[in-house]
N, C-alpha and C positions, 0 to 999 in steps of 0.2 A: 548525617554528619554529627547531630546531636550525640548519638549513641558512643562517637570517637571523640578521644582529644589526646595531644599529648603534648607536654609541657617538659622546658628544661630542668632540673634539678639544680646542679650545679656544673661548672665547666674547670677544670681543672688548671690551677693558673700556673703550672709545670709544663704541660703538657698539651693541653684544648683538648683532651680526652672529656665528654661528657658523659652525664648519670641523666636519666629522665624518668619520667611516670609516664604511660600509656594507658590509658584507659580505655576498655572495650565494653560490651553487651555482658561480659561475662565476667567481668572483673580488672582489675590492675595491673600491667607488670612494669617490675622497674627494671630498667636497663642502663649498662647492657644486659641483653637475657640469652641464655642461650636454649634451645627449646629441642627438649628429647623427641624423637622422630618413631610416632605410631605410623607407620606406613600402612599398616589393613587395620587401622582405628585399634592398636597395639604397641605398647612400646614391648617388645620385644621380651618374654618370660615375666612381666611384672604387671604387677596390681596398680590402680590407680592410687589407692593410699600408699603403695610404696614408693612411688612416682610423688605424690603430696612431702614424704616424709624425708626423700632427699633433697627438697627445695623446688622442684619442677613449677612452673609458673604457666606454662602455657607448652604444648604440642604438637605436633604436625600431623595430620594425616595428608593422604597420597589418593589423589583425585584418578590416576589412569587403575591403580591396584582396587580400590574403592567400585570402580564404577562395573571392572570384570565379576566381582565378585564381593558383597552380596548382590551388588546393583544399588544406584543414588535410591532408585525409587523405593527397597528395603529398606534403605536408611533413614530417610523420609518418611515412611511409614512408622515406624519405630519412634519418631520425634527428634529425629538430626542424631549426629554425630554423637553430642552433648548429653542423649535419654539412654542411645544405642551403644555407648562403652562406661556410659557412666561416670563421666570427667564435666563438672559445671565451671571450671576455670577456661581462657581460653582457648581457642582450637584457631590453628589456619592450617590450610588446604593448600599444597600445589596445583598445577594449570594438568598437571601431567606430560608437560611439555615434552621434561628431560627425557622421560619414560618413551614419549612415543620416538623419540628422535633418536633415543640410546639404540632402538630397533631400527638402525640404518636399513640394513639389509631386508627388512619386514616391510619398510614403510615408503609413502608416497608424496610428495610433501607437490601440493600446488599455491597460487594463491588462498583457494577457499579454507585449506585448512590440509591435516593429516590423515591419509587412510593408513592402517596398522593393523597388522594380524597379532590376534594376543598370542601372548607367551605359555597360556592356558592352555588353548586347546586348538592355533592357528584360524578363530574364525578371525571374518574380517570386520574391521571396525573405523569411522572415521570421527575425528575432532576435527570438529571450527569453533573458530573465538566466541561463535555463539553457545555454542554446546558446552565446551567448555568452562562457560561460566556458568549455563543454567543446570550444569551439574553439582557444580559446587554449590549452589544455592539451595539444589535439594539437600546436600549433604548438612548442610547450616552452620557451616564455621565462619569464626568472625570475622578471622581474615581469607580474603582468596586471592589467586592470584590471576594475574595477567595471562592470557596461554599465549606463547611465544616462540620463537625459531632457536633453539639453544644452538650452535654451531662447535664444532668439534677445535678443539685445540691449534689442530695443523691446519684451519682452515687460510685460504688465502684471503688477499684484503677484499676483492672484486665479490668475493662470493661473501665473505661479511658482510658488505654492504648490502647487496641483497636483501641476507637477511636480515639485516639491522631494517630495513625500510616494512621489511614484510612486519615484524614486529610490531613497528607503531601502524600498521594498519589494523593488525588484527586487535591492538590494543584501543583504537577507534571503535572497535566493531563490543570489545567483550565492556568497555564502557558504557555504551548506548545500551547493550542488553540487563548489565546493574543500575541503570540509572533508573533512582527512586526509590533503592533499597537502601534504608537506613541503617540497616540489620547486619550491612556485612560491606566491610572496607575493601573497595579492590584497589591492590598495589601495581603499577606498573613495574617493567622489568626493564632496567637498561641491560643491553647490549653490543657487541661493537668484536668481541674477540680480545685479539691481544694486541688493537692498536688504537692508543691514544687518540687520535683523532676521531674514529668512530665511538671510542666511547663516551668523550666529550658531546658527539654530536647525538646519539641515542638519547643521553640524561636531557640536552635540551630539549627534546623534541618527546621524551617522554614526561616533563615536569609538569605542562597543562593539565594534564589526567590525573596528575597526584592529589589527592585530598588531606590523607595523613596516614602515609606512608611510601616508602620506594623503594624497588629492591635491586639487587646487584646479582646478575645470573654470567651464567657462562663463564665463570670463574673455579679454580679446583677442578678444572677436567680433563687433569696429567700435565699440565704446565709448568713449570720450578715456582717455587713460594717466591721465591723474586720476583716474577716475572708478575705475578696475583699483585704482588704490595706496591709494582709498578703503577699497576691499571688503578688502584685504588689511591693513590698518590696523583694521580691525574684526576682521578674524580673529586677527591677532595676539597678542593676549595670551592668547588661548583653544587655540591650534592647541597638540598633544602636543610637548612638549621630547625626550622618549624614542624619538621615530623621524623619518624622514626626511620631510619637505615638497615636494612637489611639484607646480610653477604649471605645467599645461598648456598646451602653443601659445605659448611666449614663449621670445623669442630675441633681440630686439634688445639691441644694447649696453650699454642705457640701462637700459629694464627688465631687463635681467640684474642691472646695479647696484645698481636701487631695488627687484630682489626678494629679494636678496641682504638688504639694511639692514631687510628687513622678515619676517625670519625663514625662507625659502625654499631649500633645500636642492638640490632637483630640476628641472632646467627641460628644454625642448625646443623645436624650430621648424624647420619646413623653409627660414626665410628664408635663412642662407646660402647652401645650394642653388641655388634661387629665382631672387635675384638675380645669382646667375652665371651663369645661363642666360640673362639679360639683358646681359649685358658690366659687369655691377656688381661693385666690389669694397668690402667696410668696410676703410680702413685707421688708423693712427696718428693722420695726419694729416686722418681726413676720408674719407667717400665718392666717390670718383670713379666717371664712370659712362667707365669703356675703349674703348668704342667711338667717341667722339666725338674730332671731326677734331682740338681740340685735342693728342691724345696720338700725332698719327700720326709725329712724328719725339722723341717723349720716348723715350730711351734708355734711365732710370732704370728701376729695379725697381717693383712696385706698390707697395710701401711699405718703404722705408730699413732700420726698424726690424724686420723679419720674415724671418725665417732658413728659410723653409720654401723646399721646392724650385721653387715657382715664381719666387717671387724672389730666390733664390739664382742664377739661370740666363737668367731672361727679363725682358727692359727691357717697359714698358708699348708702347710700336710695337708691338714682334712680338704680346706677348697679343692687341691691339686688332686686329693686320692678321686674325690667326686669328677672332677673333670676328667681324667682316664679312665674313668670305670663307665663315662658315659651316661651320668648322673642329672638330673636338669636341674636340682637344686645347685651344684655349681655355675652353672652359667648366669639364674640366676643373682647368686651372692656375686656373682664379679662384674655380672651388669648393674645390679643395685649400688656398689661399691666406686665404679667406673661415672657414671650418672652423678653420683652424690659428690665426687671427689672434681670432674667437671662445673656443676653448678656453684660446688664451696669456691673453685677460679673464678667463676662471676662475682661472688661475691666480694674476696676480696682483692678484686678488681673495681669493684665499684665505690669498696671504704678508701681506697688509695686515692679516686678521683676527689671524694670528698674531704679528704684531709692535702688536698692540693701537692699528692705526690707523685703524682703516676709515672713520672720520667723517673723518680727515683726505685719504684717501684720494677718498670721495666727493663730499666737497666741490670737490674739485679737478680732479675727474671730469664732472662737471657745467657746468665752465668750460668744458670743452676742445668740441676738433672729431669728436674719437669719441662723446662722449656724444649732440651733435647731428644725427650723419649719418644717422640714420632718422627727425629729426622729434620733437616732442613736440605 
């Protein structure tokens, strides 16, 4: 616990949107933060200093994609996560949860845990709450996570329930197996679906295990953003003020904003990625999608207001001719660009809490063409 702490900054007297400091093994981050998603210890076409130079604070790698290939024990060999991609800021690890559960049809779900056939090459493989964290422990990121029963959107309440119990058991078990490590924070994971009442009752029953941090799963898994800022509006006055908050799987602009106003500290999402491997960009003014004939003699940059090296240097033609020609420097400039243009929303998303305006802020966020570019 020495190695963790986190502390409030200030609470926004508009809004009760907070700013904090987090402190890990590997460094600081201030939140809210939002954290670029290395799924195979990679953020997706880019370098760790271009990852540095958009603002990136901290990462995520992917415990089920990690463990297929190279294997925790390569990684471990190597000297963690941290020697083996070259990133000293720092790293949390999913349980792998989603991953095995997203493999409905592959997988077996009992009390002890998940057998799953990989997606690699169909051998068979199984996670328990013990494996699953003493994989992440080989992998050595500082945060890890709970392994947990993530439940599908249309799930019903009886079978939520379930899993909601199954959760804090395994969350009993992958506790016992971290206890002692001071090296690496395990966050538990509430769960519950999409009914208030179980999710109330997950956060109680998971807050004993909390030491400093918690996260929020099974959320963003094709349900309406209403229905998301529901569950989290129910959580809200209940979730721990003393450590860090963390919405699983969300990245959009919008939910970034509405997870921010609803107490949310931690977020993630492969979507900037994603969408760049599409010729998509989130900018200022609004998503454009690059590729389309429209931008084939715009000169401009992808967005005016963004000082990052792709549109410091490249008019939307060149990105767009590179993206149709099939190019990998475009996907990188518009992941680089997408990343940097996300994290600058963090930030000033965080100058607003500390200038005690954040209601003024969102409100006025809400109007605009950023907050609509992925949809509500």
């Amino acid at each position: 616990m020495k190695s963790f702490n986190y502390k409030i900054l200030h609470t926004c007297r508009q809004s009760g949107a907070r700013t904090g400091e987090f402190i890990t093994p590997h460094g600081k981050l201030l939140t809210p933060v939002f954290m670029p998603v290395g799924t195979a210890a990679s953020v997706k076409s880019l370098a760790p200093y271009e990852l540095t130079e958009a603002g990136a604070e901290i990462i995520l790698a992917n415990t089920y994609h990690l463990y297929l290939r190279p294997s925790h024990a390569v990684v471990q060999q190597a000297g963690g996560l941290h020697t083996f991609m070259n990133w000293q800021k720092p790293i949390l690890t999913d349980s792998g949860g989603f991953q095995v559960f997203s493999l409905s049809k592959l997988n077996k779900i009992t009390d002890n845990g998940v057998t799953f056939s990989s997606h690699i090459d169909g051998s068979r493989h199984t996670f328990t709450p013990e494996s699953a964290t003493q994989i992440q422990q080989a992998l050595g990121a500082d945060i890890i996570m709970a392994f947990d029963e993530c439940t599908a959107a249309d799930a019903g309440e009886k079978y939520a329930q379930r899993a909601l119990h199954r959760t804090v058991e395994w969350l009993q078990r992958c506790k016992e197996t971290n206890a002692g490590n001071a090296n690496q924070m395990l966050f538990p994971i509430i769960q519950g679906n999409m009914y208030k009442n179980l999710r109330l009752l997950s956060l109680e029953k998971s807050l004993p295990f909390a030491e400093c941090g918690i996260a929020i799963g099974g959320l963003s898994v094709g349900e309406p953003k209403t229905v998301m800022y529901e569950m989290l509006d129910a959580l809200s006055a209940a979730l721990p003020a003393d450590m860090p908050r963390y919405l699983m799987g969300v990245g959009s602009p919008d939910c970034l904003a509405e997870g921010v106003l609803r107490g949310i500290d931690m977020f993630d999402c492969v979507l900037p990625t994603r969408i760049a491997r599409n010729g998509t960009a989130f900018t200022s003014q609004g998503k454009i999608v690059v590729r389309n004939a429209q931008y084939k003699q715009d000169f401009t940059p992808l967005d005016p207001q963004c000082g990052c090296y792709a549109c410091a240097n490249y008019s939307k033609a060149y990105v767009r001719h590179l993206i149709n020609c099939g190019e990998i420097l475009g996907i990188r400039l518009i992941s680089l660009h997408n990343l940097t243009y996300i994290l600058s929303l963090m930030r000033r998303i965080r100058e607003a809490i500390l200038a005690d305006r954040y209601t003024d802020f969102i409100t006025a966020f809400r109007d605009s063409a950023e907050y609509k570019q992925t949809g509500n």
